[in-house]
C-alpha positions in Angstrom: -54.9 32.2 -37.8 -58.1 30.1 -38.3 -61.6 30.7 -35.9 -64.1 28.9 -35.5 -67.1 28.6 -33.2 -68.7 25.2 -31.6 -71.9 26.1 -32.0 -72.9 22.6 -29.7 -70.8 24.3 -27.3 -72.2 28.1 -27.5 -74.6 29.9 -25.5 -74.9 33.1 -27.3 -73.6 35.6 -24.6 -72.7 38.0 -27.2 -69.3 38.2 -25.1 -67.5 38.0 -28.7 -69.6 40.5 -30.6 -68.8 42.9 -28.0 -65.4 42.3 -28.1 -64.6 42.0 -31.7 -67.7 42.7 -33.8 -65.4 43.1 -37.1 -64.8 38.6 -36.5 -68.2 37.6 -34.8 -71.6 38.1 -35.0 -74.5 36.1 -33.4 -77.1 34.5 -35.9 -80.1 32.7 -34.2 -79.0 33.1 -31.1 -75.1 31.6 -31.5 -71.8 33.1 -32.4 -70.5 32.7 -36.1 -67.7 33.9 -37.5 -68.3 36.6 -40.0 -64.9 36.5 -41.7 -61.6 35.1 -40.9 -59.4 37.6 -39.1 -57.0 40.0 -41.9 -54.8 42.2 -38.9 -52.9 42.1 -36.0 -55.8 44.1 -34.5 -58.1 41.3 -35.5 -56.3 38.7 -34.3 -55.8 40.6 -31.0 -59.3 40.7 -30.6 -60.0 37.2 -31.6 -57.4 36.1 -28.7 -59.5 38.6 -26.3 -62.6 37.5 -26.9 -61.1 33.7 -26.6 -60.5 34.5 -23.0 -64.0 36.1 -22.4 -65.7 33.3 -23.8 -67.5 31.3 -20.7 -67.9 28.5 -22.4 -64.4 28.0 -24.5 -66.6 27.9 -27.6 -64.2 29.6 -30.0 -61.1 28.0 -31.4 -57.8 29.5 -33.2 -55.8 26.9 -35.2 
Protein backbone atom coordinates (compact mmCIF):
# COMPACT_ATOMS: atom_id res chain seq x y z
CA UNK A 1 0.00 0.00 0.00
CA UNK A 2 1.21 3.49 -1.23
CA UNK A 3 -0.47 7.14 0.27
CA UNK A 4 -0.40 9.98 -0.90
CA UNK A 5 -2.04 13.42 -0.41
CA UNK A 6 -3.20 16.04 -3.32
CA UNK A 7 -2.21 18.82 -1.63
CA UNK A 8 -4.24 21.07 -4.72
CA UNK A 9 -6.99 19.09 -3.46
CA UNK A 10 -6.60 19.54 0.56
CA UNK A 11 -8.10 21.72 2.92
CA UNK A 12 -6.27 20.93 6.01
CA UNK A 13 -9.15 19.66 8.26
CA UNK A 14 -6.88 17.72 10.22
CA UNK A 15 -9.59 14.84 9.71
CA UNK A 16 -6.47 12.49 8.96
CA UNK A 17 -4.19 13.52 11.84
CA UNK A 18 -6.88 12.60 14.11
CA UNK A 19 -7.51 9.51 12.69
CA UNK A 20 -4.15 8.12 12.12
CA UNK A 21 -1.39 10.56 13.38
CA UNK A 22 1.31 7.62 13.15
CA UNK A 23 0.66 8.15 8.63
CA UNK A 24 -0.36 11.96 8.55
CA UNK A 25 0.55 15.13 9.76
CA UNK A 26 -0.38 18.59 8.60
CA UNK A 27 2.57 20.96 7.56
CA UNK A 28 1.52 24.60 6.58
CA UNK A 29 -1.68 24.04 6.79
CA UNK A 30 -2.12 20.66 4.39
CA UNK A 31 -1.84 16.99 5.09
CA UNK A 32 1.51 15.08 4.27
CA UNK A 33 2.24 11.83 4.69
CA UNK A 34 4.77 11.28 7.41
CA UNK A 35 5.78 7.71 6.42
CA UNK A 36 4.38 5.15 4.29
CA UNK A 37 2.17 2.72 6.30
CA UNK A 38 4.41 -0.60 7.96
CA UNK A 39 0.99 -2.65 9.68
CA UNK A 40 -2.26 -3.86 9.29
CA UNK A 41 -3.12 -1.24 11.94
CA UNK A 42 -1.72 1.42 9.74
CA UNK A 43 -3.22 0.52 6.84
CA UNK A 44 -6.60 0.22 8.70
CA UNK A 45 -6.26 3.61 9.67
CA UNK A 46 -5.10 4.91 6.32
CA UNK A 47 -8.45 3.24 4.79
CA UNK A 48 -10.39 5.17 7.81
CA UNK A 49 -9.15 8.23 7.41
CA UNK A 50 -9.73 7.79 3.42
CA UNK A 51 -13.40 7.77 4.22
CA UNK A 52 -13.28 10.82 6.62
CA UNK A 53 -11.59 12.78 4.20
CA UNK A 54 -14.24 15.63 2.82
CA UNK A 55 -12.42 16.31 0.05
CA UNK A 56 -11.08 12.72 -1.26
CA UNK A 57 -7.59 14.18 -1.02
CA UNK A 58 -5.71 11.02 0.00
CA UNK A 59 -5.01 8.14 -2.30
CA UNK A 60 -3.86 4.31 -1.73
CA UNK A 61 -2.29 2.64 -4.75
Amino acid sequence: MKVTVNKETCIGCGSCVAICPAIFELKEGKSVVKKQPSSEKEESCVKDAVEACPVDAIKIS
